[in-house]
C-alpha positions as CSV (number, residue, x, y, z in Angstrom):
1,X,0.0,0.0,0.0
2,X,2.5,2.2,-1.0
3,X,0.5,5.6,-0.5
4,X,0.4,9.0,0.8
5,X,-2.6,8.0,2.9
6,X,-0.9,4.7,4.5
7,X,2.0,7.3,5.7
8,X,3.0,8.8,9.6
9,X,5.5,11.1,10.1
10,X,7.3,11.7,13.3
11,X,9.8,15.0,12.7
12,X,11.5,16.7,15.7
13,X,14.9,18.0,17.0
14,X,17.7,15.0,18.4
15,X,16.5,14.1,21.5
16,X,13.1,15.6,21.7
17,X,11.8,12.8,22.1
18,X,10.4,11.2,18.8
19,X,12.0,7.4,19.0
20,X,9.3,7.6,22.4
21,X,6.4,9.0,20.2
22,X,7.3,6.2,17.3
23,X,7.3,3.3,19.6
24,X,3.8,4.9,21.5
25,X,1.8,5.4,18.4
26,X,3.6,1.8,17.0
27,X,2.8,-0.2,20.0
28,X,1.2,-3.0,18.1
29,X,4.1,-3.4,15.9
30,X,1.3,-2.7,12.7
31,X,3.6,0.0,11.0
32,X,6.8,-0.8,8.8
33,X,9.1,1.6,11.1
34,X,11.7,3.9,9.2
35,X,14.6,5.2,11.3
36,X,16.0,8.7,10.2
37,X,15.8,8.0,6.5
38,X,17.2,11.6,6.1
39,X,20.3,11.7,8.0
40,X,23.2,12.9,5.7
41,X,26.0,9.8,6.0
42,X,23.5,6.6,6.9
43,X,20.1,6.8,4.9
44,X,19.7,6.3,1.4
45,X,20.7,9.7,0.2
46,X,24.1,9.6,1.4
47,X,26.1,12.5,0.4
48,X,23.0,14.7,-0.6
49,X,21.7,16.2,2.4
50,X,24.6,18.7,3.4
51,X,21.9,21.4,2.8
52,X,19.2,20.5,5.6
53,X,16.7,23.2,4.3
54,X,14.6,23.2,1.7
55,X,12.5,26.0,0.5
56,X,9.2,25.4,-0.2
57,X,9.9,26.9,-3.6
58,X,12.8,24.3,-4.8
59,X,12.3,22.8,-7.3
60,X,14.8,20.4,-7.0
61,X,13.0,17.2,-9.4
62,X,16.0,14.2,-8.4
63,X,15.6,15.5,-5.5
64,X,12.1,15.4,-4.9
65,X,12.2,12.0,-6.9
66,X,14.4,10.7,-4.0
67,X,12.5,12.0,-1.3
68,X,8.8,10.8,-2.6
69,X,11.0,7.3,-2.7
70,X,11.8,7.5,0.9
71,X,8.3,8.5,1.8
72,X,6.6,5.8,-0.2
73,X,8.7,3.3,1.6
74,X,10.1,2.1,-1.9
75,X,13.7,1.3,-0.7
76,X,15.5,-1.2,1.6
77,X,18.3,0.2,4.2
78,X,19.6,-1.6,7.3
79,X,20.0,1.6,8.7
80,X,16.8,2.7,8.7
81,X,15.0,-0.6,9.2
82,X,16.8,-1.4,12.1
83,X,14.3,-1.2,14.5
84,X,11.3,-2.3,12.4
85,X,9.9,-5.0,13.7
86,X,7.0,-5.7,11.4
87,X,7.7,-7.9,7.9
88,X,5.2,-7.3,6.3
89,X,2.8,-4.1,6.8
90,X,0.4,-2.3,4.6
91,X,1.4,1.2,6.6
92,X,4.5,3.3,7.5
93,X,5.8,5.2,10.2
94,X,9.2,7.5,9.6
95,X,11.0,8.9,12.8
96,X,13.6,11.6,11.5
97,X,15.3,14.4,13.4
98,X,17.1,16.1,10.6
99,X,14.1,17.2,8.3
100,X,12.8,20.0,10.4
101,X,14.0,22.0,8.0
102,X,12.2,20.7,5.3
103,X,8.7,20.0,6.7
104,X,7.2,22.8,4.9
105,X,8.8,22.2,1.8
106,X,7.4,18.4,2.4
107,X,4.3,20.0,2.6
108,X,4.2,21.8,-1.0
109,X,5.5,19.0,-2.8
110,X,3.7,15.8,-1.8
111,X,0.0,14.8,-0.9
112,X,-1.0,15.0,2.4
113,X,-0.1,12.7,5.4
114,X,-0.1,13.1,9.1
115,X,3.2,14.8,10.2
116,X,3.7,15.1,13.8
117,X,6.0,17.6,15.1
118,X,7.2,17.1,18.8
119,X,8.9,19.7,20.8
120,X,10.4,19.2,23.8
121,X,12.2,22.3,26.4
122,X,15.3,23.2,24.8
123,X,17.6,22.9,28.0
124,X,16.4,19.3,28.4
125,X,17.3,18.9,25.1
126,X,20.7,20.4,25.4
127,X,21.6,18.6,28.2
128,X,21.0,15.4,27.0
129,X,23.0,15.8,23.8
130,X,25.7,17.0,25.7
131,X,25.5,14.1,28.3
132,X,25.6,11.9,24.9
133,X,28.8,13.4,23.9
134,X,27.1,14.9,20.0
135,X,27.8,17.5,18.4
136,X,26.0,20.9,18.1
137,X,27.1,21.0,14.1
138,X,26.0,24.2,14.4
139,X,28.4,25.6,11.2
140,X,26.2,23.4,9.4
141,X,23.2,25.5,9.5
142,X,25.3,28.8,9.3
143,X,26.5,28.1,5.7
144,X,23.1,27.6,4.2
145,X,23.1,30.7,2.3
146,X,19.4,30.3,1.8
147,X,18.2,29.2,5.3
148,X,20.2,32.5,6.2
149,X,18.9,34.9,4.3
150,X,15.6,33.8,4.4
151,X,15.6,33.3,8.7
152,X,18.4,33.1,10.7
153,X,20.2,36.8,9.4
154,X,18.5,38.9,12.6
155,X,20.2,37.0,14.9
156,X,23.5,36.0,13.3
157,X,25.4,38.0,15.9
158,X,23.8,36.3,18.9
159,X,24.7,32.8,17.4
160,X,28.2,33.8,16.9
161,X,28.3,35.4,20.5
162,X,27.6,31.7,22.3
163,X,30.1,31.3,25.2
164,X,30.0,27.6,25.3
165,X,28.7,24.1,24.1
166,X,25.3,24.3,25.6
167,X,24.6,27.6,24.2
168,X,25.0,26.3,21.1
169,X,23.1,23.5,21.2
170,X,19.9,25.6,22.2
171,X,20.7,27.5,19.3
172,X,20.5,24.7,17.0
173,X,17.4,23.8,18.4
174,X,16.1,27.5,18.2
175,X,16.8,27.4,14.4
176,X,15.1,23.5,14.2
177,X,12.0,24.8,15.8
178,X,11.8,28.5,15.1
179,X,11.8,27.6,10.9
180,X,9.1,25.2,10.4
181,X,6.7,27.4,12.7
182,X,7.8,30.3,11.6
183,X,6.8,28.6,7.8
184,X,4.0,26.2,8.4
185,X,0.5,27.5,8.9
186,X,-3.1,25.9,10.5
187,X,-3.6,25.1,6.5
188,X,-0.8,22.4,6.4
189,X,-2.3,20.7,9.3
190,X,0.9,19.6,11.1
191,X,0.0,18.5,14.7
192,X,2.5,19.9,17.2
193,X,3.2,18.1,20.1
194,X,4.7,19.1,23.6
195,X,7.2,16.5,25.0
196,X,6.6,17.8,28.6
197,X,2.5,18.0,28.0
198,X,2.6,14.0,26.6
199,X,4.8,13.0,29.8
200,X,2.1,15.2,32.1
201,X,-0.8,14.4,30.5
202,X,-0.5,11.4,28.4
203,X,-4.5,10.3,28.0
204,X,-5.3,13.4,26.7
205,X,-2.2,13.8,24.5
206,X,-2.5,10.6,23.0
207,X,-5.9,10.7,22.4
208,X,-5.5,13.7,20.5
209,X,-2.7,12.1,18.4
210,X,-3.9,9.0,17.7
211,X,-7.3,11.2,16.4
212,X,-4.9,13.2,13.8
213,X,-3.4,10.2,12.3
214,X,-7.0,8.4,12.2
215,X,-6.7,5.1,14.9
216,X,-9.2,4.8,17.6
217,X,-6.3,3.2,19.7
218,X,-5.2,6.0,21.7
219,X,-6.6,4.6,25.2
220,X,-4.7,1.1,24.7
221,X,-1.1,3.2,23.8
222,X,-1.3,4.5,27.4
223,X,-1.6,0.9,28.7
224,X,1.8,0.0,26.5
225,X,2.9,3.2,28.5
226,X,2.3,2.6,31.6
């Protein structure tokens, strides 16, 4: 069933939480799961995502070819299927923390599917990568002429002036969150998720979810939870 409509799509900043929202919404193992098919050096486009933002007006047609190939599930990867658990499936799930920068341009190009983006407190998420040992990569987003220009140029001096390590990873995650709100609107119907408010209030949250992406199962996810 290699459709738009047979897609989910869990985008969000490293550690943010969306491996967590990925295994909630797949509890019952009924979605082929696809693990960061968009990272630069492991997924299927190797080599061709230096540039991690897209604007909504490329038109970039290999590509978009690429991408609708990744998003229709028409490719095998051990990377990326690492952590799928289900053989054969008739629906897919993608977890990917390096296309917030495209989600809008994801958005303009392809038929609609359910695109979940969860935030979580940028400290947290700061501290965690830094407990892990990652880099910030922050030079990365700085020479992207376009994704300058077009957001980050009012506060190029701030993200010069960071003192240290930590700065610089909230940084990153300003410019990972600040662009796809900043771009996406109530009429591309991206459902935003708080890390903190799923953790707090996780019938609620999950119910809401698991109504955006169309499956009644919401109340049985908090079970697998619990």
């Amino acid at each position: 069933n290699r459709t738009f409509d047979s897609l989910v799509y869990i985008a969000g900043t490293a550690r943010s939480g969306t491996t967590w929202l990925a295994e909630l919404l797949n509890y019952r193992k009924t979605y082929r799961f696809i693990f960061e098919p968009f990272h630069n050096h492991l997924g299927p486009l190797r080599g061709r995502l230096d540039e991690r933002y897209r604007d909504p007006r490329d038109d970039d047609l290999a590509f978009q070819a690429a991408a609708e190939l990744i998003l229709l599930g028409k490719f095998r990867d051990y990377y990326t299927g690492k952590y799928n658990r289900k053989w054969i499936s008739s629906q897919r799930l993608i977890k990917d923390i390096h296309s917030n920068l495209m989600l809008k341009w994801l958005r303009e190009k392809f038929p609609y599917f359910p695109l979940i983006l969860i935030i979580r407190h940028p400290c947290a998420v700061a501290h965690s990568a830094l407990r892990l040992g990652w880099s910030h990569q922050l030079p990365v987003f700085l020479t992207q002429r376009s994704l300058v220009d077009s957001h980050l140029q009012p506060f190029l001096n701030d993200i010069q002036r960071a003192r240290d390590d930590f700065e610089r990873f909230v940084f990153r995650w300003c410019i990972e969150t600040y662009v796809p709100l900043r771009q996406c609107n109530a009429g591309d119907r991206i459902c935003v998720v708080f890390f903190e408010t799923l953790a707090r209030n996780p019938q609620a949250e999950l119910d809401r979810i698991f109504a955006y992406i169309g499956d009644g199962h919401g109340s049985a996810a908090l079970e697998h939870l619990s």
